[in-house]
C-alpha positions, -999 to 999 in steps of 0.1 A, spaced: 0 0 0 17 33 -12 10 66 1 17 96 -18 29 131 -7 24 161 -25 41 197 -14 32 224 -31 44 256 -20 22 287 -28 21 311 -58 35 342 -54 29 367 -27 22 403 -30 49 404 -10 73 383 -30 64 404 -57 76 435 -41 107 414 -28 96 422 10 106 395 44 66 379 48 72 351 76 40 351 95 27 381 80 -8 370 62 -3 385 29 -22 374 -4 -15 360 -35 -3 383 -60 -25 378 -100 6 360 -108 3 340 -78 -31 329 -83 -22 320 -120 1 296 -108 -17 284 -81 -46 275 -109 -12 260 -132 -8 235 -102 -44 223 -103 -37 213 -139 -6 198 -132 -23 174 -108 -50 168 -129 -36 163 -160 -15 131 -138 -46 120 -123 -29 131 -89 -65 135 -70 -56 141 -30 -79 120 -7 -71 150 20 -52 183 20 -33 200 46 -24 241 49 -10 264 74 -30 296 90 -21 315 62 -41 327 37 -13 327 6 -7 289 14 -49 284 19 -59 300 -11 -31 285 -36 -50 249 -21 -83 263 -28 -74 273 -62 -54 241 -70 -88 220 -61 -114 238 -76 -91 239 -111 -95 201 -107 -128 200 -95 -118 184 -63 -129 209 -38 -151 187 -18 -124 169 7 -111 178 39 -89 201 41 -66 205 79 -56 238 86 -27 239 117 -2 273 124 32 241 124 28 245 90 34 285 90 66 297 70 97 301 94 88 336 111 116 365 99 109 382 132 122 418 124 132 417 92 93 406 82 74 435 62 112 444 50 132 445 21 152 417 14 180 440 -6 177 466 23 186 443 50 209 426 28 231 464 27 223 470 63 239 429 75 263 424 48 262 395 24 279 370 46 256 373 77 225 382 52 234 347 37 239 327 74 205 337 80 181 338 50 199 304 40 215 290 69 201 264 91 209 275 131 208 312 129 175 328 131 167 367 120 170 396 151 138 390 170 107 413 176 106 435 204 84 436 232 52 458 221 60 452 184 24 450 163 39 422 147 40 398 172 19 366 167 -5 376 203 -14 406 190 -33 385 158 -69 371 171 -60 339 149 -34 327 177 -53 340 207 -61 300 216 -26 292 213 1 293 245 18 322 242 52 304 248 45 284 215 46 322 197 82 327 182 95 360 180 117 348 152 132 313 141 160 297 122 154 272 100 158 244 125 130 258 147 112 259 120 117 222 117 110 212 147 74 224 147 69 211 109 81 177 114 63 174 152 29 178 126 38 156 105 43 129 127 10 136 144 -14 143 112 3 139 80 23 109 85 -4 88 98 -27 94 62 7 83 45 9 55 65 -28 43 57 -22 47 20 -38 79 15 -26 109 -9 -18 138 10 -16 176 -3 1 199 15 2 235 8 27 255 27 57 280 26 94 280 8 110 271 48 81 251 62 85 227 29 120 229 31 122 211 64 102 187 53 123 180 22 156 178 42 139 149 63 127 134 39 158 130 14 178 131 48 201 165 36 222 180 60 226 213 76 250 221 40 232 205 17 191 226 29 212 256 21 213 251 -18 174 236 -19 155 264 -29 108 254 -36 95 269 -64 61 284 -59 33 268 -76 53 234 -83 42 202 -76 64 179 -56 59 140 -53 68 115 -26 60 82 -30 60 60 4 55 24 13 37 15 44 66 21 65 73 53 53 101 44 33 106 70 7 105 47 -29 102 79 -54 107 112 -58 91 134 -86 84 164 -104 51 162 -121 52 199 -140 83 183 -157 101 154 -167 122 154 -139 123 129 -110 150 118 -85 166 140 -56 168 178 -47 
């Protein structure tokens, strides 16, 4: 009994676009998002590739790239599991910034360590900063200690993988087809366990939005294929 794994990491942000820090800020799809949101729909389609369940963060850019996918494949009607472990890794003050700005302001080499690196997280949010996660009514249920402030890509991780041991591995396991539409760091930690990359080797991976990635498991969860279903490709990162 195979279960099958599909990442999908959202189209384009308006703040992608504009080449701003988004992390947990809940920013839309861009028209060029949404077009390649829809482009993903017919990429599954067209391989037959219909999810039996689907799986997005608390973010609206990673909800509504799922939404689009399944109604462009007329395949709107099952669940689909919303949880904040699937947020993108949270840029903590550089979020709602310019990515070449802050690039100037660090220098490459430390702009680099964090944006790419795997331990270092961005300068984190003051007390009384409007951008911290309490002050959103979305995450009022949640402990306030489970909040970051900011995270490397290892905290990211560490929430990202804690769900998908609890929810998304447990669909695998029973044969399902999972969808999951998240963020370019919250996929990311799933890709490095799952091809089992290193620290060096999560620094070169980078998820294009709007394209389809397959995993192929056995019962066990032993990875048997990896592929690309936009393109020919198949094989590892």
């Amino acid at each position: 009994m195979e279960g099958t794994l599909i990442l999908l990491r959202h189209g384009q942000s308006l703040y992608n676009k504009e080449n701003l820090f988004t992390g947990w800020t809940d920013i839309d799809l861009s028209e060029k998002g949404k077009e390649e949101a829809k482009r993903a729909g017919e990429i599954l389609r067209r391989a037959a590739l219909y999810p039996d369940i689907c799986f997005t963060s608390w973010l609206k850019r990673s909800i509504h790239t799922a939404q689009i996918a399944l109604r462009e494949m007329e395949w709107e009607h099952i669940d689909t599991i919303k949880s904040w472990k699937l947020n993108e890794r949270h840029y903590g003050a550089w979020q709602q910034h310019n990515k070449e700005a802050i690039r100037k302001e660090v220098g490459e080499e430390r702009f680099v360590a964090i944006r790419r690196g795997y331990d270092t997280p961005p300068p984190p949010l003051p007390d009384g900063d409007p951008r911290l996660p309490q002050n959103d009514p979305k995450y009022a249920g949640l402990d306030p200690s489970l909040l970051p402030r900011s995270e490397s890509l290892k905290q990211t991780r560490r929430r990202t993988l804690n769900y998908f041991a609890e929810a998304i591995a447990p669909q695998l396991a029973r044969g399902k087809r999972v969808l999951v539409s998240a963020h370019g760091n919250s996929l990311r930690a799933l890709v490095m366990s799952i091809e089992r990359l290193t620290p060096s080797q999560i620094v070169k991976v980078e998820i294009p939005t709007g394209e389809p990635i397959l995993y192929r498991f056995d019962e066990t969860l032993h990875l048997l294929q990896k592929s690309l279903p936009g393109t020919t490709a198949s094989g590892g990162s």
